[in-house]
N, C-alpha and C positions, 0 to 999 in steps of 0.2 A: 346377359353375359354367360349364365350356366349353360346356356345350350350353345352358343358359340366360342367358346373357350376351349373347346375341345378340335381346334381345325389343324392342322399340320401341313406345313409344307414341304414337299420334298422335290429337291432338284437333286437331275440323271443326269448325265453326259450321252451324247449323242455322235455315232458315228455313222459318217458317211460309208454306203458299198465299199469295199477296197477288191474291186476286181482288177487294177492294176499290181494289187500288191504293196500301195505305199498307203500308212495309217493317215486318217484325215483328221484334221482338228476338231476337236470336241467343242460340240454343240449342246448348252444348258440349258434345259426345259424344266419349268417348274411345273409341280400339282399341288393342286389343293387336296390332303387327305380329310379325313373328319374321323375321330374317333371313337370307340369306347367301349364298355368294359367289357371281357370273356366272358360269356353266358353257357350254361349250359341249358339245355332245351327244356329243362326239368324243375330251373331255378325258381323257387316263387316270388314274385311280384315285388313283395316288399325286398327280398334279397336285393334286386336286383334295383331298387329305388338305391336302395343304401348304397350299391355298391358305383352307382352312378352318380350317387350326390358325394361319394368319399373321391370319385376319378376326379371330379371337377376341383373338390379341394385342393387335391394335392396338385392339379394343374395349375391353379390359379398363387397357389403359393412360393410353385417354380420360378414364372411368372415374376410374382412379386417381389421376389429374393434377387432375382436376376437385374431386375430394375434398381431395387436398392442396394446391392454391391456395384454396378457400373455406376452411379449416383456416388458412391461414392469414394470410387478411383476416380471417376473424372473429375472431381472436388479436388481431390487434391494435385490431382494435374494440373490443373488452371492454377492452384495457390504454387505449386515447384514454378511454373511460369511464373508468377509475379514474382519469384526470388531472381529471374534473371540476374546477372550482374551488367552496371550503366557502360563497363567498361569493353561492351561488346559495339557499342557503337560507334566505333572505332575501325574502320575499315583494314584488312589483312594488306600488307605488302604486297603491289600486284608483283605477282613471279617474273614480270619481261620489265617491270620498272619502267614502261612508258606512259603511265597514268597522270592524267593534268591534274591540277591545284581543282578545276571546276571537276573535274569528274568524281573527283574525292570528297569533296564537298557536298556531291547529290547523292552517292552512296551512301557519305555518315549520314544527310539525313533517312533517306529511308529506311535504315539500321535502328535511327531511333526512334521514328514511327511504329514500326513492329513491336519495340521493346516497349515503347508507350502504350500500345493496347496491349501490352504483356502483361504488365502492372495494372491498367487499368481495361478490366475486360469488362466488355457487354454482354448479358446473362440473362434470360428468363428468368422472370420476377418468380415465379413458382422454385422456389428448390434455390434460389439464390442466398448468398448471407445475409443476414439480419444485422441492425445494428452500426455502428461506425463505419463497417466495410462499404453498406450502401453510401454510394456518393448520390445522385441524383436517378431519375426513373425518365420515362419517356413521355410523361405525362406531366411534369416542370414545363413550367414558361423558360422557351431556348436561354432567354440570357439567364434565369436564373442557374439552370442544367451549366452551362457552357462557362460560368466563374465559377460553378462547385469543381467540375473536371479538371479545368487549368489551374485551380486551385492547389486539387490533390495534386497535381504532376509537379507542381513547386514545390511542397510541399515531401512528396518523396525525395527529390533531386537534393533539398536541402538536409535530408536525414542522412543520406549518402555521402553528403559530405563535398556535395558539388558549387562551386564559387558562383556570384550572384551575375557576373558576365556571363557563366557557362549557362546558367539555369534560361535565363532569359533569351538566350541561343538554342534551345530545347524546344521553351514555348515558342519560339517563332516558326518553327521547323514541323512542330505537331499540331499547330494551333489547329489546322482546315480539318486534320482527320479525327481531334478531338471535340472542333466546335458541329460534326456532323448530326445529320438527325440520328433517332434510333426509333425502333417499335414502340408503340405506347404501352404494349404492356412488357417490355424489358429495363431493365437499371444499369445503372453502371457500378463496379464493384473494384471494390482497392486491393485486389489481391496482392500488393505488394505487401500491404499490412496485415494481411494473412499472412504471409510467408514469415515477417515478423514475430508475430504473435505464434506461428509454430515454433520458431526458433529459440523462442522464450520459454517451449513448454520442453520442447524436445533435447536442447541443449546444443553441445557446438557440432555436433555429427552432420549438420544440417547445414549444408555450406553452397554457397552460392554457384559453386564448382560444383557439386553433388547431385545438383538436382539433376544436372547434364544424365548422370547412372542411368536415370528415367526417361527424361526426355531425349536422350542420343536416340538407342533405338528407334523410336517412333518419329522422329522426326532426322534420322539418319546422319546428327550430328548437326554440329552450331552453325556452320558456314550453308548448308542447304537450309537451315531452320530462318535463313536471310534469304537467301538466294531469290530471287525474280519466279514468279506461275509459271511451271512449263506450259505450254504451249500444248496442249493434248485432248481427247475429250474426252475424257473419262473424270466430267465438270464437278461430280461431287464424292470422286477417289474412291466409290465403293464395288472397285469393279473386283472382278472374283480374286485374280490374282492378286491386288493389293489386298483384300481381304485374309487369305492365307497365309501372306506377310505380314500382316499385322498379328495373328493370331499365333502363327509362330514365334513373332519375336516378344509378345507379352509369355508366351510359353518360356521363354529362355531365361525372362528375365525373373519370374517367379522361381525358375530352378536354382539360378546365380545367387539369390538371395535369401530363398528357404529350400532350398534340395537339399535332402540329408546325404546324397552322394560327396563324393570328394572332387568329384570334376578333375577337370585335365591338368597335369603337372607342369605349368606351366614357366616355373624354374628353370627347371632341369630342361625344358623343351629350348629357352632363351639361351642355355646353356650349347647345345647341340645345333640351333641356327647359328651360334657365332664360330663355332668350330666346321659349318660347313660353308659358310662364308669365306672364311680362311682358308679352305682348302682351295676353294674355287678360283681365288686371289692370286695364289703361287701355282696351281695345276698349270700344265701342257693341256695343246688337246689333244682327244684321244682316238683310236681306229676305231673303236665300236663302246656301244653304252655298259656292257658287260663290263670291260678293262675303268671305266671309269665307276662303275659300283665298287671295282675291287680297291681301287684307288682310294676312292672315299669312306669304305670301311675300314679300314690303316688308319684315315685320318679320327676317323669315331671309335676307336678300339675302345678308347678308355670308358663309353657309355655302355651300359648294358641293356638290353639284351646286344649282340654285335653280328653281325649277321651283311654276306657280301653281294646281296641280293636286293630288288627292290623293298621286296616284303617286310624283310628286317630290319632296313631302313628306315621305313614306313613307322613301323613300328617304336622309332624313339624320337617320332612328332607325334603320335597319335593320343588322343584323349575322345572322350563322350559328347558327340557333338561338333568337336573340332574340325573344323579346315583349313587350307592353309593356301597360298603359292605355290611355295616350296613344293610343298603336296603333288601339287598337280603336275609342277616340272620332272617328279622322279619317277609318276605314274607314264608322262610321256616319253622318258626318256627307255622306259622295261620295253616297249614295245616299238623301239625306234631301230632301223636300219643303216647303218653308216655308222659316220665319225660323227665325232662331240667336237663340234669347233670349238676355237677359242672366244667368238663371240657368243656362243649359248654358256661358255663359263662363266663370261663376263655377267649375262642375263644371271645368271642364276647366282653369282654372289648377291645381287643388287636385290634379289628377291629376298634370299637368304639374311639379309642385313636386315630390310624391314618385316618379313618377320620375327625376326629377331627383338628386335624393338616395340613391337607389338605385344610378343609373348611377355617380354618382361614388363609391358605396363599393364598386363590383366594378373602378374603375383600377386594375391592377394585379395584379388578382387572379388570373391567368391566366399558368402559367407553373411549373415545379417548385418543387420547395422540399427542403431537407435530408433532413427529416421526410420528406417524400411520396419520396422517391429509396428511403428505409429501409425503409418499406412495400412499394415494389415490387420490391426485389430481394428481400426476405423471400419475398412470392409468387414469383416467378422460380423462385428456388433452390426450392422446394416442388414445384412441379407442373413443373419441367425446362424450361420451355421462355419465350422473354420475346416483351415487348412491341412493341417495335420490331423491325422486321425489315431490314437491311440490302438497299436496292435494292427495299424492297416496300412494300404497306401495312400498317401495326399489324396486329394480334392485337385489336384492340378488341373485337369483340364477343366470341371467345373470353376475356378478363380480366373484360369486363362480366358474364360469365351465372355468373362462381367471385364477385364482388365481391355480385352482385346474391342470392345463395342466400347468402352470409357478414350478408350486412346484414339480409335475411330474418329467419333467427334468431334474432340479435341484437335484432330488434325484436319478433319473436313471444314472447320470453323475457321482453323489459320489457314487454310488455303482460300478461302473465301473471302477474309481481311484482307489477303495481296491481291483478288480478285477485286475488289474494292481501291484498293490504293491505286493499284495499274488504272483504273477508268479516272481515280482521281489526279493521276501524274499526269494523265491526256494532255490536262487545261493547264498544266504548270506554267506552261512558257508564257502564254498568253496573258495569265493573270500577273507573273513576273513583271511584263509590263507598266504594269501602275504604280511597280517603286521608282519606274525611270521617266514617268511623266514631270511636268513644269509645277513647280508645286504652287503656284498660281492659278491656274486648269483645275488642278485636285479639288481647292481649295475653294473655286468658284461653284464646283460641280458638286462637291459635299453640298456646300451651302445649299444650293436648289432640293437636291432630295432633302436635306433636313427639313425646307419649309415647305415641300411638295408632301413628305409624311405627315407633317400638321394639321395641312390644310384636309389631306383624306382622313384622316382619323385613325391612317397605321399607326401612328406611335403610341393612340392612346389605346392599340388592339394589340400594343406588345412585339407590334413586327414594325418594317419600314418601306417607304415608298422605293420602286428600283427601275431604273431606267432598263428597258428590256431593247433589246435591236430590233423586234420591229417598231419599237417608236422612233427610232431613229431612218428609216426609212423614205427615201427623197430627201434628204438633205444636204446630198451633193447639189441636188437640183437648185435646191434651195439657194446655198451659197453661190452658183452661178448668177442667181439673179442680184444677189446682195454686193456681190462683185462689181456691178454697174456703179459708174458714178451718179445715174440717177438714184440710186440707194445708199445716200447717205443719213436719213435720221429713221431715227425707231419706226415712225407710223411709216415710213415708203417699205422699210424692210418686212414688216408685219402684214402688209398690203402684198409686199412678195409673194408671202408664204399662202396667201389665202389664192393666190395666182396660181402659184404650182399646185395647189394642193384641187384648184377647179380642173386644169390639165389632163383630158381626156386622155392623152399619149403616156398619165403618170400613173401606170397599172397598180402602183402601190403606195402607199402615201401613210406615212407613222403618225405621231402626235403633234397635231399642230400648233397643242400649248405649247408644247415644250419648247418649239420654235418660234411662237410670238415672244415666250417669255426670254430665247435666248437670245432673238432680238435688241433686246435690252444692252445699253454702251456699258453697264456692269457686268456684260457675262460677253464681252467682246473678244477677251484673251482665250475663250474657248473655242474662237473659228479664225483668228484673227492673228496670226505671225508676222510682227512688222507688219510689211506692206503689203504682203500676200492673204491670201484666204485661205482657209486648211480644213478640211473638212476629216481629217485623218484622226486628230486629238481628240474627238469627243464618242470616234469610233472608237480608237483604243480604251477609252476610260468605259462603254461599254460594254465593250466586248470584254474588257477587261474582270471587272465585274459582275458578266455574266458565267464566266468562267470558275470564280472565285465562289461563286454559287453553284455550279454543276459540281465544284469538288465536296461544296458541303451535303449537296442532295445526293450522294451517295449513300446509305446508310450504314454504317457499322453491323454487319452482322454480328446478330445474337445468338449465342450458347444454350442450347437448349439442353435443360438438365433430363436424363434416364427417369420416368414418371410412369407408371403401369398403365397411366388410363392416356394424358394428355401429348406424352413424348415416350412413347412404349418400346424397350428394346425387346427384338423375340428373340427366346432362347436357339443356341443352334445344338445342333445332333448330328453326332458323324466323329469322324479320324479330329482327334487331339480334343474332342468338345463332349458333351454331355451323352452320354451313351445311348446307341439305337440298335436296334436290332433288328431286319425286317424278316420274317419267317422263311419265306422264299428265297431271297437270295440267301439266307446261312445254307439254306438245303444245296442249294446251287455250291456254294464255296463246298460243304463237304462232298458233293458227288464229283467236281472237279477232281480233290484231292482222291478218293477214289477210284477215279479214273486214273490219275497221275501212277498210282501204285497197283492197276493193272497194264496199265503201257509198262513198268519196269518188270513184269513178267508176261512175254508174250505167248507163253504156250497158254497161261491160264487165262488172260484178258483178251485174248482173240476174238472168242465168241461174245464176251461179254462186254465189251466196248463198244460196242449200240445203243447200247440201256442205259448209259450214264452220261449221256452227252445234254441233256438240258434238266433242268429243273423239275422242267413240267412233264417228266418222262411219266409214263401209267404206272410202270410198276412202284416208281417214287412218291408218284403225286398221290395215289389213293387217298392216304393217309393225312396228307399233308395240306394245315392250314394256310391255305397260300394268300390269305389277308390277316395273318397273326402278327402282332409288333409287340417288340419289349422297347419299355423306356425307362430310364432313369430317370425316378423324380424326386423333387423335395417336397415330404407333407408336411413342414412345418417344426418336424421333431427329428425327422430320419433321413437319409434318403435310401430310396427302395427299388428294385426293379420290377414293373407293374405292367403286366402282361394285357394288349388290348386287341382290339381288330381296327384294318384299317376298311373305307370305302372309298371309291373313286373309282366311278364307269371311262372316265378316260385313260384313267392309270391301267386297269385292268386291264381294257384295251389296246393301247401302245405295248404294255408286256405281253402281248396274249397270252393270258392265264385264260380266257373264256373260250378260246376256240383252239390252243393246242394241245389243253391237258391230257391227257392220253393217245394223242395224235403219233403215230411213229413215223410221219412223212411232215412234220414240221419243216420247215426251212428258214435259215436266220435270216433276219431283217436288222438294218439300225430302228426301227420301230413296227410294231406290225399296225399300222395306219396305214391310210391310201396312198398317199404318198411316200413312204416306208415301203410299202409292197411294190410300188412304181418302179422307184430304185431297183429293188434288188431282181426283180423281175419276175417277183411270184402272183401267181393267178389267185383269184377267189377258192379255187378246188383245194389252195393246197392251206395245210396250217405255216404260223410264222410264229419266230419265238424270237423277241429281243435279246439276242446270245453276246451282243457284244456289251451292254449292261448287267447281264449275269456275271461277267468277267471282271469287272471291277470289282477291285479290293472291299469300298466302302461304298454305302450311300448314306446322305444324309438327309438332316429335315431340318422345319425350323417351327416352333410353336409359335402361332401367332391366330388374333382374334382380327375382325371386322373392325374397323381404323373409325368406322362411324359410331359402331354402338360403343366403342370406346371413348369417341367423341360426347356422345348420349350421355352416356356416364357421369364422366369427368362434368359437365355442367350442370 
């Protein structure tokens, strides 16, 4: 682990040629860097042991810390989920009010399906609760698993305070996705009883409404937190952009609740939406957007700053962070040509109204809470080290990038559940079926598997015998022959079946017992309707029940808890996350800016505006270590910025630091690769500098080791 502990990945964006002139969507390319400590050529030996066995420490500690803060944010995300409240499964008034009695019916239940594995989640045994909270493991004999689970779900249903009709209306509805398999090495966990037992430590701040603070964001509010699997393939949600959204909106939410700023005024803002509301209500329209700023500032005199411009305007919505509708309509309206109809006044009260009502449900919303204190010392104490820092700035983006990989999972897990249920609603209908059968048929057909499991020795192996559909196979055949009046007693029908079943032309042919035995004038009501033959009843009953077993053979995805060795989150580096610095591009950003401040004087920057146009320029690069990196790390005690080198013959390459350092006839490429050079149309003779990569703001990276010797380890 000491020698590959030190790997780093950094992903670039990539642009295509723009010889038309239009920018082309960025393209993600990752590297593997490998790093380690600044040496100088003179350093002796042992220096340089210490100072490579001190880089690994404090890498692996990052490492560590980062696992155990996401461990445990996402602990307690999974416990805010078991606070769900029951009263969500309850479907919303459809808006058009043509919704059936049945349709309403399949949405509460799948409302309470989700809410059921809310309460009761499946978790990797590693890093799961201990104690009461475990219900059963994946390694339980099913029925014993399968009455501890339906157990708990009673069991919460009746602490809530729910009637023993309603309860037993629960279990019927969760029964298939609760009696599912799971991993053997995952349990099942009562996080409703967490939620409990925090609420007993934390006191009433912790409210079944509350946990929403949390889980809105990341899961973009209650109604999508139900909502049906889009339809998309981006199968396990980690694709870049949702990544960046996740990681902003854990940023917001750590600001909301421990930012020592004051945030946006959102009073006074709710204030100023209903007073523009109002105007828009009673306004004319108007000949141009000018005459209606002036309008509207009349209407806002009384706010201050007052101002008949959009600017000003602007100005008594704005806040840190904030945006709006409204926003957007007054930014469209500064640059608009014509009249202000009366139907964009209309638009814009309707906006102005709910922002309005927006603004005034986020008064107060900003600011600690009991709850939110418990949460973050939880993390603190985990990963050693806290949020505020005496005489400094936060730790923000360090807590954002452990909150933002805890919320990740968490949501990659519930999308996986509904990934689950949809394969298991497939067979609804079908298994539906068997409550509408003859309950004589049922009854006949229980019978037979009960003593067809006897006679195998499933029941005494804890499982049971099950009619599968290809045993049933030729039994239309079957019944045609049975149908004859020469086949009227057991042995002529049994004699049938050994007929069809020699039948060269009967390419497939099921279980013959099962047809000698159903032969039998005791199991006649299963082929036999009145005076007809029916071979349909004993398909339903198993298809029936094959189905009712494909819903249970889906598994419950399990939660895999943040673990350094066995479920490894890697730390990231970059804009809003744990600090990176790479040598070259900072050189790159200040020769840019350099440049910028000889193009504003051109008598002076004329001559010298050749020389600052790439990184890798000669006079720039001499000096310049173009594989230097600073990172920010945690050693355990501090966190420090810790000066390294990075290596990577590809990275080098794609950037050409190797063939255009002092070149003055470089020429940009999106890569200086073969196919980089192809594109842009540059030959072998000439040098090539990845220029559109210089130009980005940021790059980042991500700390991470070999997924195997991690594996090694961990066993």
């Amino acid at each position: 682990m000491a020698r590959k502990a030190d790997n780093l990945t950094n992903r670039q964006g990539d642009e295509s040629p723009k010889s038309d002139g239009f920018e082309r969507p960025t393209t993600q390319r990752a590297y593997t860097l490998r790093v380690r400590p600044t040496l100088s050529p003179d350093t002796p030996r042992f220096d340089a042991t210490v100072l490579a066995a001190e880089l690994q420490s404090a890498l692996w500690a990052t490492h560590a810390s980062v696992n155990a803060g996401s461990r445990a944010f996402g602990n307690w995300l999974l416990t805010l989920r078991g606070g769900l409240s029951h009263e969500l499964a309850e479907p919303p008034a459809s808006k058009k009010g043509d919704r059936s009695e049945v349709d309403t019916a399949k949405l509460r239940k799948q409302r309470r399906i989700l809410l059921a594995l809310s309460w009761l989640n499946v978790e990797d045994e590693h890093g799961a609760p201990t104690g009461t909270a475990r219900i059963a493991t994946g390694r339980d004999i099913e029925s014993v698993r399968t009455e501890r689970v339906l157990a708990a779900l009673r069991q919460i249903l009746k602490l809530r305070g729910i009637a023993e009709a309603a309860v037993k209306s629960w279990e019927s509805d969760c029964a298939d996705s609760l009696m599912a398999r799971i991993r053997e090495d995952a349990v099942w966990v009562n996080r409703s009883e967490c939620f409990d037992r925090a609420q007993e430590s934390i006191g009433s701040s912790l409210t079944r409404v509350e946990v929403w603070d949390v889980l809105g964001p990341f899961f973009n509010g209650e109604e999508p937190y139900f909502a049906g699997l889009e339809t998309d393939d981006d199968s396990d949600g980690t694709s870049e952009e949702k990544a960046k959204d996740l990681v902003q909106k854990a940023g917001q939410w750590l600001s909301s609740r421990f930012g020592q700023g004051k945030g946006a005024d959102f009073g006074s803002m709710a204030q100023v939406y209903r007073a523009m509301s109002d105007w828009a209500q009673n306004a004319s329209e108007f000949s141009s957007a000018k005459l209606a700023f002036e309008s509207l500032a009349d209407a806002l005199a009384a706010f201050s700053p007052s101002s008949a411009d959009a600017e000003g305007i602007l100005k008594l919505i704005s806040g840190p962070g904030y945006k709006s509708a409204t926003r957007n309509l007054v930014k469209g309206w500064e640059t608009r040509v014509g009249a202000v109809s009366r139907e964009q006044l209309e638009r814009f009260r309707e906006v102005a109204r709910e922002d309005a009502a927006k603004a005034a449900a986020n008064v107060g919303g900003k600011g600690r809470r009991p709850w939110s204190d418990a949460v973050l010392n939880a993390v603190e104490s985990a990963c050693g080290f806290t949020y505020l820092v005496e005489d400094g700035a936060a730790r923000h983006s360090e807590f954002a990038v452990m909150l933002d990989h805890a919320a990740r999972r968490v949501s990659i897990g519930h999308s996986w559940i509904k990934r689950a249920e949809s394969e298991r609603q497939r067979f609804e209908d079908r298994a539906a079926k068997l409550n509408a059968m003859d309950a004589h048929v049922l009854s006949a057909l229980d019978r037979f598997v009960r003593e067809r499991s006897d006679l195998s020795g499933a029941t005494a192996a804890g499982g049971s015998y099950r009619i599968r559909p290809s045993a049933i196979a030729g039994w239309e055949e079957v019944l045609k022959h049975w149908r004859r009046p020469s086949c009227s007693t057991i042995s002529q029908r049994v004699e049938a079946v050994r007929v069809v079943q020699a039948d060269p032309d009967i390419v497939k042919f099921g279980d013959a017992q099962l047809f000698e035995t159903l032969a039998d004038d005791r199991y006649s009501c299963v082929w036999r309707r009145g005076d007809l033959v029916d071979h349909t009843m004993l398909a339903e009953y198993v298809y029936g029940h094959d189905a009712r077993e494909k819903q249970r053979r889906f598994k419950v995805p399990a939660y895999r808890h943040p673990d350094p060795l066995r479920h490894p989150v890697f730390c990231d580096f970059g804009n809003s996350r744990w600090d990176i610095r790479y040598a070259v591009h900072e050189a790159a950003k200040a020769q840019a800016k350099a440049a910028e401040r000889l193009a504003a004087k051109p008598s002076a920057g004329a001559a010298k505006k050749s020389k600052a146009h790439a990184p890798d320029n000669t006079e720039a690069g001499e000096s310049l270590d173009t594989h230097g990196l600073q990172l920010t790390l945690w050693d355990g005690t501090t966190h420090k910025k810790v000066k390294l080198r990075w290596s990577s013959k590809r990275f080098s390459r794609d950037l050409g630091l190797n063939e255009a350092g002092g070149r003055s006839n470089a020429r940009p490429v999106s890569r200086a690769d073969r196919l980089g050079r192809a594109a842009a149309g540059v030959g072998a003779n000439f040098g090539a500098c990845a220029q559109s990569l210089f130009r980005q703001n940021d790059w980042n990276g991500r700390l991470q080791a070999p997924r195997l010797q991690l594996n090694a380890i961990a066993e």
